[in-house]
N, CA, C and O atoms as CSV, one atom per row, in Angstrom:
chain,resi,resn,atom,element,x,y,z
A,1,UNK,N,N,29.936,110.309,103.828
A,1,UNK,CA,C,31.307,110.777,103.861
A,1,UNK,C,C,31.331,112.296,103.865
A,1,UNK,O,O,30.628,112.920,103.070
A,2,UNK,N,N,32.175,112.949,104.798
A,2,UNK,CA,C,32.351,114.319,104.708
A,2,UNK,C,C,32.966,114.796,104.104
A,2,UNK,O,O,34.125,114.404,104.240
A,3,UNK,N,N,32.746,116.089,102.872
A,3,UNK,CA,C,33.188,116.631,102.027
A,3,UNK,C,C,34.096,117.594,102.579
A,3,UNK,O,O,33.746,117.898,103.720
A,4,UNK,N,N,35.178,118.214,102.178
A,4,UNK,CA,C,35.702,119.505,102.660
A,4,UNK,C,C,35.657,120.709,101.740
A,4,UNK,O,O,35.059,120.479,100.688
A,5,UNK,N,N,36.034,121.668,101.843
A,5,UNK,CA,C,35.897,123.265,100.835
A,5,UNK,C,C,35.927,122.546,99.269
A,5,UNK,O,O,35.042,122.714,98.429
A,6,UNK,N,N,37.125,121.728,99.088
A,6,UNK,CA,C,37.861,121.557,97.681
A,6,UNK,C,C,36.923,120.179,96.659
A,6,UNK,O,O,36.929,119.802,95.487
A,7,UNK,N,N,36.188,119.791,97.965
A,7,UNK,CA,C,35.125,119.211,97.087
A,7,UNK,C,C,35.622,116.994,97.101
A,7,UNK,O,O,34.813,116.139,96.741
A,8,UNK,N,N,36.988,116.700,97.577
A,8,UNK,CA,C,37.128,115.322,97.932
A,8,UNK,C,C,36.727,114.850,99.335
A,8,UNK,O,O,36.145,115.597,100.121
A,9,UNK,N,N,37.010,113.766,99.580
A,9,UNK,CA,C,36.255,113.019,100.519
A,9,UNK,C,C,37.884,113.304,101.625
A,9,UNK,O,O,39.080,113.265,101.339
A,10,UNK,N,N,37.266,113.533,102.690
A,10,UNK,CA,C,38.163,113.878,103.856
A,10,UNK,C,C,39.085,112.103,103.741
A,10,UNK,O,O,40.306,112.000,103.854
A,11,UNK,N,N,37.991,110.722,103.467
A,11,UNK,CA,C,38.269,110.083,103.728
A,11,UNK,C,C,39.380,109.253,102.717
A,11,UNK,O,O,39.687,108.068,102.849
A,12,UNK,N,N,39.911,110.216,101.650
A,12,UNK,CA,C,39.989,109.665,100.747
A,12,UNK,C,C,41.699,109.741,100.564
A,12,UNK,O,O,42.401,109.043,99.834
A,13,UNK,N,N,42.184,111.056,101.672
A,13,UNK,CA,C,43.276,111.313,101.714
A,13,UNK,C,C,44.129,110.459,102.512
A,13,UNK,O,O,43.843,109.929,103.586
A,14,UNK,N,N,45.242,110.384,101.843
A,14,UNK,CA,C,46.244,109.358,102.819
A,14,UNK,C,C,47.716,110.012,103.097
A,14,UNK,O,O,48.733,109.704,103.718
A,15,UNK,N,N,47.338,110.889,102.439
A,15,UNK,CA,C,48.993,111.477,102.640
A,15,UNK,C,C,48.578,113.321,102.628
A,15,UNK,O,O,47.873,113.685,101.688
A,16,UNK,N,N,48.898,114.091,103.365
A,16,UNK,CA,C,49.468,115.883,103.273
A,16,UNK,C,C,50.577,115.997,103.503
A,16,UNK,O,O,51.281,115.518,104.392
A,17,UNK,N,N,50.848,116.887,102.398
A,17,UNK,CA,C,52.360,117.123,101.948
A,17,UNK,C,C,52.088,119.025,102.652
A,17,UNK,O,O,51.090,119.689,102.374
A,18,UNK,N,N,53.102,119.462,103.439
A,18,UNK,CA,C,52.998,121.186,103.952
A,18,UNK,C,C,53.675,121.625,102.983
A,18,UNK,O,O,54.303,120.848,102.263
A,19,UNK,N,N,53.673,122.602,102.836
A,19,UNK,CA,C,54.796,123.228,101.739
A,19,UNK,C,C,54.362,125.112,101.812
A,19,UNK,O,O,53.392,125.815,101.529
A,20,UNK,N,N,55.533,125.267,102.281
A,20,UNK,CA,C,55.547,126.900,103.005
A,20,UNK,C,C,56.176,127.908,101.548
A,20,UNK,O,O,56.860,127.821,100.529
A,21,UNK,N,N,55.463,128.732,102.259
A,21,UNK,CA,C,56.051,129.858,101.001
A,21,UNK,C,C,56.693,131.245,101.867
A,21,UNK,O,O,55.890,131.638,102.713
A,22,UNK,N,N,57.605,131.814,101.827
A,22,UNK,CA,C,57.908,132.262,102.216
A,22,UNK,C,C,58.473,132.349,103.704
A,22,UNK,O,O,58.360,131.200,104.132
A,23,UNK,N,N,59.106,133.266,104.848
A,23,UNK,CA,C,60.054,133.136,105.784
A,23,UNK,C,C,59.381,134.410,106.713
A,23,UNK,O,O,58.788,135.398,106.280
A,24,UNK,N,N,59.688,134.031,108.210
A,24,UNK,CA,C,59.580,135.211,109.294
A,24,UNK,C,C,60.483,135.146,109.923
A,24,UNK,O,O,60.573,135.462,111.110
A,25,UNK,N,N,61.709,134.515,108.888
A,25,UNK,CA,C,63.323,134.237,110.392
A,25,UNK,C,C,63.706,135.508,109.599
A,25,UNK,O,O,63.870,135.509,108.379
A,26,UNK,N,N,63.884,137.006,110.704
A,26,UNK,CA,C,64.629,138.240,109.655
A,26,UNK,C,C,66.078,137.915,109.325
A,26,UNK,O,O,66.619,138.356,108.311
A,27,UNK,N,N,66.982,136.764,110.625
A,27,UNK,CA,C,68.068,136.776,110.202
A,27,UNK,C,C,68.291,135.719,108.731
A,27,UNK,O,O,69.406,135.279,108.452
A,28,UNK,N,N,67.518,135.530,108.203
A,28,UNK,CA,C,67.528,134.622,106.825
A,28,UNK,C,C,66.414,134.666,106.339
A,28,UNK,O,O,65.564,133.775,106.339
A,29,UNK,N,N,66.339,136.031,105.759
A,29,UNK,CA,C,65.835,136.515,104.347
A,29,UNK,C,C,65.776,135.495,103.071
A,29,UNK,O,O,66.849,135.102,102.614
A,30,UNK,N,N,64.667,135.098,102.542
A,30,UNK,CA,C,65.162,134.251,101.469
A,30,UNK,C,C,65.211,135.246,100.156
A,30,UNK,O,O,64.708,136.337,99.891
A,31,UNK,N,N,66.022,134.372,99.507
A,31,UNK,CA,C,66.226,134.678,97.843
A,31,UNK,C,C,65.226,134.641,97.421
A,31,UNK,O,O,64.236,134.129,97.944
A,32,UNK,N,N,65.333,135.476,95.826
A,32,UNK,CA,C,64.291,135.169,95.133
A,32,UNK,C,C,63.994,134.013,94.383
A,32,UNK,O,O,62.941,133.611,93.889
A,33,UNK,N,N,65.583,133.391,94.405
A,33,UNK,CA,C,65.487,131.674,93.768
A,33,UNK,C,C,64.724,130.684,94.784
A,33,UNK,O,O,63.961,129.824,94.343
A,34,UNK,N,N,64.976,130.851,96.239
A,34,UNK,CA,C,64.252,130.176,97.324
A,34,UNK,C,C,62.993,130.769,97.186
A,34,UNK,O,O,62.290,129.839,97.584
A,35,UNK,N,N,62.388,131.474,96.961
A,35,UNK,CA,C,61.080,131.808,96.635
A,35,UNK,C,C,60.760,131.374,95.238
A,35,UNK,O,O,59.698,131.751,94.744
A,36,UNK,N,N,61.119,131.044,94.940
A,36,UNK,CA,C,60.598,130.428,93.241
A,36,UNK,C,C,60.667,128.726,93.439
A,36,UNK,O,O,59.797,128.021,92.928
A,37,UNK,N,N,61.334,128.380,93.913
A,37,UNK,CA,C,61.774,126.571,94.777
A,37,UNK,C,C,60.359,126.703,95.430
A,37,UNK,O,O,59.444,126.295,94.714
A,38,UNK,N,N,60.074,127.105,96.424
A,38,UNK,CA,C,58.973,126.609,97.191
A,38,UNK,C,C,57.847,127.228,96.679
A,38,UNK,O,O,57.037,127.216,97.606
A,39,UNK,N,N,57.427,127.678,95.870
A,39,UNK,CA,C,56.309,128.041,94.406
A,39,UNK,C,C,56.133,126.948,93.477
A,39,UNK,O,O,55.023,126.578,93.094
A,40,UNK,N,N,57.313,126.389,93.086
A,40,UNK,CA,C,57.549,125.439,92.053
A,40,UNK,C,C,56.980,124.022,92.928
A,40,UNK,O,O,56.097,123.253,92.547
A,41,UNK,N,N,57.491,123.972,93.750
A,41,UNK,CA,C,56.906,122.549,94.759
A,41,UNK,C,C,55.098,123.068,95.077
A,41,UNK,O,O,54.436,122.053,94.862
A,42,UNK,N,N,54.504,123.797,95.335
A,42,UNK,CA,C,53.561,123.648,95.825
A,42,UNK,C,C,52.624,123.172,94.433
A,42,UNK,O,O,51.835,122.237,94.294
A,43,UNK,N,N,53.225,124.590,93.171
A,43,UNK,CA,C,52.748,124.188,91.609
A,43,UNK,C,C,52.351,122.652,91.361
A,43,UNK,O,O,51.310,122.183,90.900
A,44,UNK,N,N,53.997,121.764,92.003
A,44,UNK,CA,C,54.182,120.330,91.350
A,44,UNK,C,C,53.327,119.808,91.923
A,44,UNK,O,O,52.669,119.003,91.263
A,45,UNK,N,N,52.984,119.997,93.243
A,45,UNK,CA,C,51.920,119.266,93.978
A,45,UNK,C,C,50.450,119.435,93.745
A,45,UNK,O,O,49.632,118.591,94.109
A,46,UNK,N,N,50.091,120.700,93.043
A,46,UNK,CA,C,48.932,120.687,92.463
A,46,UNK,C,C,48.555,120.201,90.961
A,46,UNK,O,O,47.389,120.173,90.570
A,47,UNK,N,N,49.741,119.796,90.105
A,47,UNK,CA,C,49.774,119.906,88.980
A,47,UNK,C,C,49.862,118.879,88.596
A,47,UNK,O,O,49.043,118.446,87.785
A,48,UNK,N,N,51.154,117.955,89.169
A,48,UNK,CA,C,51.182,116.365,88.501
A,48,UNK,C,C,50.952,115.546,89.235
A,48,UNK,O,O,50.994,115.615,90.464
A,49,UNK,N,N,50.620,114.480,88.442
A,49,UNK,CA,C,49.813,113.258,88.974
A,49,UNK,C,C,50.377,112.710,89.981
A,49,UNK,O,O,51.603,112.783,90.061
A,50,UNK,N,N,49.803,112.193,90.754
A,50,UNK,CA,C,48.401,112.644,91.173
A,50,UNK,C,C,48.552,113.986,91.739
A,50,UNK,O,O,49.463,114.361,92.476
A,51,UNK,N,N,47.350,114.805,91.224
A,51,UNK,CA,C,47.020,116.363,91.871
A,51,UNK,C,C,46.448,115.884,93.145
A,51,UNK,O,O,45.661,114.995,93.465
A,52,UNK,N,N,47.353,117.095,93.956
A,52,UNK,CA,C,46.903,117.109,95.195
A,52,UNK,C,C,45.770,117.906,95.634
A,52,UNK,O,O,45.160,118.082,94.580
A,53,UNK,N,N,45.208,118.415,96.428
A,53,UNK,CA,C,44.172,119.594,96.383
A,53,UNK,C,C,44.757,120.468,97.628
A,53,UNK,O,O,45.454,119.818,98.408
A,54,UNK,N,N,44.645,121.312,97.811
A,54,UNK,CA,C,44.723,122.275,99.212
A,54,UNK,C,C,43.595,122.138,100.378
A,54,UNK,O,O,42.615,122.869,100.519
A,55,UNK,N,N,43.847,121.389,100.918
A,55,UNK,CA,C,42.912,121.142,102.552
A,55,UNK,C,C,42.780,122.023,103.679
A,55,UNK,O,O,41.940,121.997,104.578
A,56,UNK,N,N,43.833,122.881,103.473
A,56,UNK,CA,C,44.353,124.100,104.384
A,56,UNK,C,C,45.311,124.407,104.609
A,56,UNK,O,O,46.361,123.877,104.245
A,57,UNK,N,N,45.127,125.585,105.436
A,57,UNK,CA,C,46.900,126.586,105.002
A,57,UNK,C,C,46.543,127.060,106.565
A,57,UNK,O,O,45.406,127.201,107.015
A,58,UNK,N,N,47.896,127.286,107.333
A,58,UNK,CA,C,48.612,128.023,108.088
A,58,UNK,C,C,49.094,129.676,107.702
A,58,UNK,O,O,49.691,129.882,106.645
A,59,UNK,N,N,48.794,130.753,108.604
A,59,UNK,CA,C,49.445,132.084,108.173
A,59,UNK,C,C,50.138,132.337,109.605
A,59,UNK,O,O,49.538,132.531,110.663
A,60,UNK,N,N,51.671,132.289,109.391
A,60,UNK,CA,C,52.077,132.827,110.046
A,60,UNK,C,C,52.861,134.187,110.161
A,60,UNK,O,O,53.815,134.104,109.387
A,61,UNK,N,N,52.859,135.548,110.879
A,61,UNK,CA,C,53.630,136.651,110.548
A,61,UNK,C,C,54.655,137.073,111.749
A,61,UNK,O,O,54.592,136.480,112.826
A,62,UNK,N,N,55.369,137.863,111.579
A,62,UNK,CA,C,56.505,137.980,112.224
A,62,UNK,C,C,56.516,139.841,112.435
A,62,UNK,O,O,56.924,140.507,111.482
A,63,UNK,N,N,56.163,140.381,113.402
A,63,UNK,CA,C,57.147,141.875,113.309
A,63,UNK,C,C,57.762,142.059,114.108
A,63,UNK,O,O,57.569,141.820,115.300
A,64,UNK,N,N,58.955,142.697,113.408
A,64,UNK,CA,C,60.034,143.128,114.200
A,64,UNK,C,C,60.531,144.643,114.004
A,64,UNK,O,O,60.572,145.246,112.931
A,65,UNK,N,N,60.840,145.049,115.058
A,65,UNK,CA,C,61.511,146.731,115.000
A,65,UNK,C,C,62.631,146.600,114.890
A,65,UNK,O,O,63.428,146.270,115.769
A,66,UNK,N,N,62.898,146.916,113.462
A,66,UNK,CA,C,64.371,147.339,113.596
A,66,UNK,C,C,64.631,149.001,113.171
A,66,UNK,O,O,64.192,149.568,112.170
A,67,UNK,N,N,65.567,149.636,114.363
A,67,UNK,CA,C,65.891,150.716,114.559
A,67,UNK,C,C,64.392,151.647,114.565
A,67,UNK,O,O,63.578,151.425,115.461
A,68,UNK,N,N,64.145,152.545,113.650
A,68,UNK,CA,C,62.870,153.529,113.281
A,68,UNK,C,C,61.961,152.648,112.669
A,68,UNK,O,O,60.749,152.859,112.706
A,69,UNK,N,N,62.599,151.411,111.956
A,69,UNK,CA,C,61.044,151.164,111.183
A,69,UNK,C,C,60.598,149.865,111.295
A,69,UNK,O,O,61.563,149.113,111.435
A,70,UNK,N,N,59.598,149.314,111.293
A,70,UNK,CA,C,58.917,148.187,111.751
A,70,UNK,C,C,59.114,147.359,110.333
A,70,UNK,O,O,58.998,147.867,109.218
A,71,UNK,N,N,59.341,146.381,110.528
A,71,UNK,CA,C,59.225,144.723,109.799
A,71,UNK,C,C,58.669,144.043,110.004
A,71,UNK,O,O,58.606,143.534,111.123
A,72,UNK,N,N,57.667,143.543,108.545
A,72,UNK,CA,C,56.817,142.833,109.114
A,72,UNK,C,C,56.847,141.692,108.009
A,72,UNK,O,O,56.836,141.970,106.809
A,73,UNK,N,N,56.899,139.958,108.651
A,73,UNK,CA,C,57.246,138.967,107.310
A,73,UNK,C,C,56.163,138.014,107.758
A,73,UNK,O,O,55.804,137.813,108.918
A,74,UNK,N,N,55.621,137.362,106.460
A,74,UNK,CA,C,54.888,136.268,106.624
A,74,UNK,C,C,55.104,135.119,105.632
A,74,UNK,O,O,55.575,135.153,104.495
A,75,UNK,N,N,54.506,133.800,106.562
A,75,UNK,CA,C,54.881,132.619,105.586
A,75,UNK,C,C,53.744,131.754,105.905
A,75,UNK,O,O,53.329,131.451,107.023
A,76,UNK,N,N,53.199,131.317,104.486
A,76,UNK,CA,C,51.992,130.687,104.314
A,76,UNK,C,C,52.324,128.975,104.149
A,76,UNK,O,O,53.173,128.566,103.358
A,77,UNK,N,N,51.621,128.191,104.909
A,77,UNK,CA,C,52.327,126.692,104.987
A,77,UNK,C,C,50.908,126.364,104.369
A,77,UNK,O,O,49.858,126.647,104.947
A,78,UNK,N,N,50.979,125.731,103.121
A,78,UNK,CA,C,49.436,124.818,102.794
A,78,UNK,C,C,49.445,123.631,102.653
A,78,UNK,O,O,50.318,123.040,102.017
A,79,UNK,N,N,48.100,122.869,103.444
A,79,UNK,CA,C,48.334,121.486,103.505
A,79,UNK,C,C,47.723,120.801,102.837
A,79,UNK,O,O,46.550,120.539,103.102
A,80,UNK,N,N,48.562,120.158,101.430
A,80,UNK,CA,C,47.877,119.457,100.334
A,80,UNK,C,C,47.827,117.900,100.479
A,80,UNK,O,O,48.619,117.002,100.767
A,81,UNK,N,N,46.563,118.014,100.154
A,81,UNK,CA,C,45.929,116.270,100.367
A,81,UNK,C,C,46.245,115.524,98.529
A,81,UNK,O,O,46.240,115.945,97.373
A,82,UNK,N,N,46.490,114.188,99.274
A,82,UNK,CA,C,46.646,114.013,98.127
A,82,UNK,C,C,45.567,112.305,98.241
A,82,UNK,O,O,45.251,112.187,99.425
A,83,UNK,N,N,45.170,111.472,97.660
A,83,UNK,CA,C,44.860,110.461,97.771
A,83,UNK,C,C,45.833,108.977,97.635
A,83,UNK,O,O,45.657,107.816,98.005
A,84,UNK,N,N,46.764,109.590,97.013
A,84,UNK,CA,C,47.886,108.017,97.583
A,84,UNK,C,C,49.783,109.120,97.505
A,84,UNK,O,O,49.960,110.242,97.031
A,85,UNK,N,N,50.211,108.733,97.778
A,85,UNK,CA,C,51.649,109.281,98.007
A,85,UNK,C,C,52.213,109.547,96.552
A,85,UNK,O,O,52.648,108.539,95.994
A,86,UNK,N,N,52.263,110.473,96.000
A,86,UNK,CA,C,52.872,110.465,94.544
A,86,UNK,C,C,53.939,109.988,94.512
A,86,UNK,O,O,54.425,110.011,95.642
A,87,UNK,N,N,54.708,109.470,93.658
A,87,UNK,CA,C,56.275,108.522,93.222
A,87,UNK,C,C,57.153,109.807,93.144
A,87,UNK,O,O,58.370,109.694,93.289
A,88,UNK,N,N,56.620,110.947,92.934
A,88,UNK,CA,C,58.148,112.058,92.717
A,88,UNK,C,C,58.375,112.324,94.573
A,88,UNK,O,O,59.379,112.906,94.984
A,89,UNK,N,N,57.733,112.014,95.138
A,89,UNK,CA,C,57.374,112.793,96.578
A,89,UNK,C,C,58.597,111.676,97.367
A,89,UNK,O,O,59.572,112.044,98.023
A,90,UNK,N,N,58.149,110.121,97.033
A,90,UNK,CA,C,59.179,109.290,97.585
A,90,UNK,C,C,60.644,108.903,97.359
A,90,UNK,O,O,61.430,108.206,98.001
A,91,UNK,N,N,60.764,109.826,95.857
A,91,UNK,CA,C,62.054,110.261,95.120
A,91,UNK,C,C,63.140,110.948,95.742
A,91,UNK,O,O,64.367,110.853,95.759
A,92,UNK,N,N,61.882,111.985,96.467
A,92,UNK,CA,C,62.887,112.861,97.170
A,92,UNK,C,C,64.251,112.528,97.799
A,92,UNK,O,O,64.918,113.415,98.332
């Protein structure tokens, strides 16, 4: 069986949950409460049962010129494995 970085069995996963942190749309800037929401979900997904592990992450960035000065945003999507579907996940 093939192992990946985090140390479970590739084969063992049945479910990845994405869960992004942060935004590159400039016209919707998130809050700092929407940045604490999608912190808190990735937390829950590593934290309660069943812990998920991180299998891999997406980086995506964004620049944009506005007027004189350049903008630049990024948002990190990580894809957590989990081995059976957690019960808070189907709650949703």
């Amino acid at each position: 069986m093939q192992k990946n970085k985090t140390g479970i069995n590739q084969s063992d996963i049945v479910f990845v949950k994405r869960v992004s942190i942060g935004s590159i749309n400039p016209n919707y800037p998130l809050t700092e409460e929407q940045l604490d929401a999608q912190m808190a979900m990735l937390n829950k997904c590593l934290q309660e049962y069943p812990k998920g592990k991180i299998i891999g992450k997406e980086v995506s960035v964004g620049i944009y010129q506005v007027g004189e000065h350049q903008l630049s945003m990024e948002k990190t999507t990580y894809h957590v494995g989990f081995n059976r579907i957690p019960k808070w996940i189907k709650e949703e």
